[in-house]
C-alpha positions as CSV (number, residue, x, y, z in Angstrom):
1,X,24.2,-25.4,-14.2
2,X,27.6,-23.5,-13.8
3,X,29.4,-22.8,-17.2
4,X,33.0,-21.6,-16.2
5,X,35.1,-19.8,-19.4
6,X,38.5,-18.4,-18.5
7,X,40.2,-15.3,-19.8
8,X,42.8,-17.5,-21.8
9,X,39.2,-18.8,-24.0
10,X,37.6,-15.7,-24.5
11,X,37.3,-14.4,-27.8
12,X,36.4,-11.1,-30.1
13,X,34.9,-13.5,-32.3
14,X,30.9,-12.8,-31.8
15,X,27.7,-13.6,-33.7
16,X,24.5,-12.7,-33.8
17,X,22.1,-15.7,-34.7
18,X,18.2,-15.8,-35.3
19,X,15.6,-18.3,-35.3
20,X,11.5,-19.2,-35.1
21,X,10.3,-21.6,-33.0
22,X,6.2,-21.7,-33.1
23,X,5.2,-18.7,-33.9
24,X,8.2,-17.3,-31.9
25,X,11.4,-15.3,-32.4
26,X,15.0,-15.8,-30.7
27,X,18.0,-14.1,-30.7
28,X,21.0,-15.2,-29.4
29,X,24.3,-13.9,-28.8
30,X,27.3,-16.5,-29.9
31,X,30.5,-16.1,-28.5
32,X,32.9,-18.7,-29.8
33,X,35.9,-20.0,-27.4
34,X,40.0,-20.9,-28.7
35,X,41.5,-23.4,-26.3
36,X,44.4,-22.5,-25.4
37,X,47.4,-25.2,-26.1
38,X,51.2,-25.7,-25.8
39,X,53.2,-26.0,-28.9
40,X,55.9,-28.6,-29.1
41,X,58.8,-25.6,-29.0
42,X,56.8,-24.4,-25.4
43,X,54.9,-21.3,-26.9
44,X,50.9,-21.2,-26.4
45,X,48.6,-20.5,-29.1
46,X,45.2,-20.4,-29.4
47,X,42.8,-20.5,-32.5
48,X,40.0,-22.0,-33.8
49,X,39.2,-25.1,-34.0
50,X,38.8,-26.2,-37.7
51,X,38.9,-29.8,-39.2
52,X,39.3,-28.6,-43.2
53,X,38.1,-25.9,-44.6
54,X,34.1,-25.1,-43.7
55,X,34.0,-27.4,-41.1
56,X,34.8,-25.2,-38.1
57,X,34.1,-27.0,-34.8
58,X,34.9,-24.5,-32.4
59,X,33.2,-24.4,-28.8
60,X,31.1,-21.4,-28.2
61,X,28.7,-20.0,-25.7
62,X,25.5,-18.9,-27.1
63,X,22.9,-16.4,-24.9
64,X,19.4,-16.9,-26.1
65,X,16.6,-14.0,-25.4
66,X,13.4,-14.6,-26.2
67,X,12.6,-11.0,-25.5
68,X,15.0,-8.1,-25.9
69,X,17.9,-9.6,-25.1
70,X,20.0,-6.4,-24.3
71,X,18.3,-6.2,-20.9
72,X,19.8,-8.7,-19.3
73,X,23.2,-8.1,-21.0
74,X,23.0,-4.2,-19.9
75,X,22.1,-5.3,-16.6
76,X,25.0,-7.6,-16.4
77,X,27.3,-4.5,-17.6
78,X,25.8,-2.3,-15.7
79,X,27.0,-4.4,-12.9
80,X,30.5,-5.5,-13.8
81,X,30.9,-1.5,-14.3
82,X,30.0,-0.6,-10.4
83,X,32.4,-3.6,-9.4
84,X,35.4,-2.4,-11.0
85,X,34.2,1.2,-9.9
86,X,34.3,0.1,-6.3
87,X,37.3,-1.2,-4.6
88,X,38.0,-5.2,-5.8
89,X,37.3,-7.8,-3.1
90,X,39.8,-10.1,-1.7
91,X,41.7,-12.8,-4.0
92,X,39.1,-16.1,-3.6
93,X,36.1,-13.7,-2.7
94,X,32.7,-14.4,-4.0
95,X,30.4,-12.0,-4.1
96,X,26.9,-12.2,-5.2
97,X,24.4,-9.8,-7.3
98,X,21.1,-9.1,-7.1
């Protein structure tokens, strides 16, 4: 499965949530999304998503670990740090990581 979020959705708003499942423990990493939408005067906002009070129904993207989840994420930073260290490819490029 490909999740695609765009620039426009990202968010500062992160989470850190916990659980047990059998015996064993999992972290995950939540970071919620604000779609983007066009006003009636023309201007874009974005926010979240909430129905009333307490009843926030926001998309989000959550990153579960089972182990120590901050190896894949460094990895992943480690990574995006040498791309934009290096010069960027071509507009429509793909390139892929190890």
């Amino acid at each position: 499965m490909r999740v695609n979020i765009y620039a426009e959705e990202m968010t500062d708003r992160v989470e850190i949530i916990s659980k047990e499942i059998d015996g064993h423990a999992f972290t995950g990493l939540r970071i919620y999304l604000y779609l983007p939408t066009t006003l009636a005067d023309g201007t874009q906002a974005k926010g979240p998503f909430v129905h009333r009070p307490g009843d926030d129904d926001s998309s989000a993207v959550t990153f579960w670990g089972k182990r120590d989840l901050r190896t894949v994420l460094r990895d992943a930073l480690a990574k995006l740090d040498a791309h934009y260290e290096a010069k960027p490819p071509q507009p429509g490029a793909i390139i892929e990581v190890d």
